[in-house]
N, C-alpha and C positions, 0 to 999 in steps of 0.2 A: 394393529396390523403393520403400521411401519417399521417397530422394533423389529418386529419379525424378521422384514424383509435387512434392515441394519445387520441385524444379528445373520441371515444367510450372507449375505453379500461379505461381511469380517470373516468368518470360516472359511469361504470360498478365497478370498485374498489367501489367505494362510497359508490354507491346503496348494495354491498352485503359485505363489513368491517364495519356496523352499529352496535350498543352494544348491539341492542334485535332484536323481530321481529315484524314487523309494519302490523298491518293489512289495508285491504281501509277505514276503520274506523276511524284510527288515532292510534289507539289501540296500547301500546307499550306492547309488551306479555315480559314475559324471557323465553331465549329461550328453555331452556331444559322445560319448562312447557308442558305439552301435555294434561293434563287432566283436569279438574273441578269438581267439585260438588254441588250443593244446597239442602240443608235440606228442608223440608217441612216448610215454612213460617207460624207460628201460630200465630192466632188471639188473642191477650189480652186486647183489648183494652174494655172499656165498652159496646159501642154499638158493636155489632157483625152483619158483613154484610156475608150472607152465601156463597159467594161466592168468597170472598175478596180474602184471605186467596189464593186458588185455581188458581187465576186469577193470580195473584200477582205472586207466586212461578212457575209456565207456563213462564210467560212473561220473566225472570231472563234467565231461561236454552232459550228459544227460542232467546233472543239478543244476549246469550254467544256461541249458537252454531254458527247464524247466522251472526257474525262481532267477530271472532276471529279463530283463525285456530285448537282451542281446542276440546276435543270430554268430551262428558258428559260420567260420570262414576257412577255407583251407591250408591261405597264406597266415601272414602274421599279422594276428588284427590289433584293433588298438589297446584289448588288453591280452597280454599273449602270459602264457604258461606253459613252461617246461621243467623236466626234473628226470630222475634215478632216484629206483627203491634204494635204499643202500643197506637194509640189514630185514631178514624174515628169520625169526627162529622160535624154536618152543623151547620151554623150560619147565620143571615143576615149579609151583607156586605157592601150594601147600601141602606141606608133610603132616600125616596122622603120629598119632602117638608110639606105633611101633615102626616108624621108620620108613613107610609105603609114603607114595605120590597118590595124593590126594587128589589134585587139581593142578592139569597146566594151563599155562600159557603160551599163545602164541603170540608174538609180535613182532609190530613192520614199523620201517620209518622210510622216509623218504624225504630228499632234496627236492623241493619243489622254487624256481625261481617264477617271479610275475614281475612281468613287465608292464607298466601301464606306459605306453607310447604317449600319454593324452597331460599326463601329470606323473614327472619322473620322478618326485618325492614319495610317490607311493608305492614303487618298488622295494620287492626284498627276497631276497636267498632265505631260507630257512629253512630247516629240519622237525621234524612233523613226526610224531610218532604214536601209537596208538595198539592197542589188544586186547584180546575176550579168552578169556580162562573156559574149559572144558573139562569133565570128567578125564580123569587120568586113567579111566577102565576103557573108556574108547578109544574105538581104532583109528586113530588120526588121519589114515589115510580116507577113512569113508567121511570123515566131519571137515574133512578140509575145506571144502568147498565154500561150507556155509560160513565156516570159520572168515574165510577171505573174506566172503561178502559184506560180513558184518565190521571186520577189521578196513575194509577198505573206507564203508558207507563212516566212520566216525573221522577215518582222513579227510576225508572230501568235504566232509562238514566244516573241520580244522580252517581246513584249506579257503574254503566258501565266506567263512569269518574271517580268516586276518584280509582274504583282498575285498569285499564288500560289508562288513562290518566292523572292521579293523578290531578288533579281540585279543 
């Protein structure tokens, strides 16, 4: 019985003398971090998707609220995030044997800076970029939507590893 208790007591040390704070995410926070923030994500790129923009800037606060133990602020919190899309476009991706578009592409990038107020070595400007290929028979203007959501949801991922995973 007192290994037992040995053996709880050294896991319990472990689990709570770690150097930050882990979310189920994987997510290494600092600890004194509490807050966050995201600027409104603008659109610069040429083609402009009206909702990009929106979709995009949403999806960032809703991953950071929901896999990190941080609370969004509306000022600048102590880790803050701001950026511009800077390119959206489709392209084909695969050509068939007579010459037809098989499969396009669309994709997005974006400038995303993070500031960590808390630990300035952890900041970094970077470009981030990411797309899902579609049937070249459909109408892109009816798939777009989903297109975005899916092209956004692997940015934010991107994004969610290099500032709490470092990736």
């Amino acid at each position: 019985m007192r290994n037992y208790l040995f053996i709880l007591v050294g896991i319990s040390l472990s689990i709570f003398s770690s150097c930050g704070v882990y979310s189920h995410s994987g997510a290494s926070i600092p600890p004194d971090a509490k807050t966050f923030s995201v600027n409104y994500i603008v659109n610069n790129a040429s083609i402009v998707a009206p909702t990009l923009s929106q979709v995009f800037t949403e999806k960032i606060k809703t991953k950071f609220i929901n896999e990190t133990g941080l609370k969004l602020t509306t000022g600048e919190g102590d880790l803050h995030f701001y950026g511009k899309i800077v390119d959206y476009k489709t392209a084909p991706s695969a050509i068939q044997g007579n010459q037809t578009t098989a499969v396009n592409r669309l994709t997005v990038s974006v400038e995303i800076t993070f500031e960590n107020r808390l630990d300035p070595t952890k900041n970094f400007n970077q470009t981030f970029t990411n797309f899902t290929d579609f049937d070249a028979q459909q109408n892109f203007a009816t798939v777009e939507q989903g297109l975005i959501v899916k092209v956004t949801d692997g940015l934010v991922q991107d994004i969610f590893n290099k500032a709490f995973i470092n990736w």
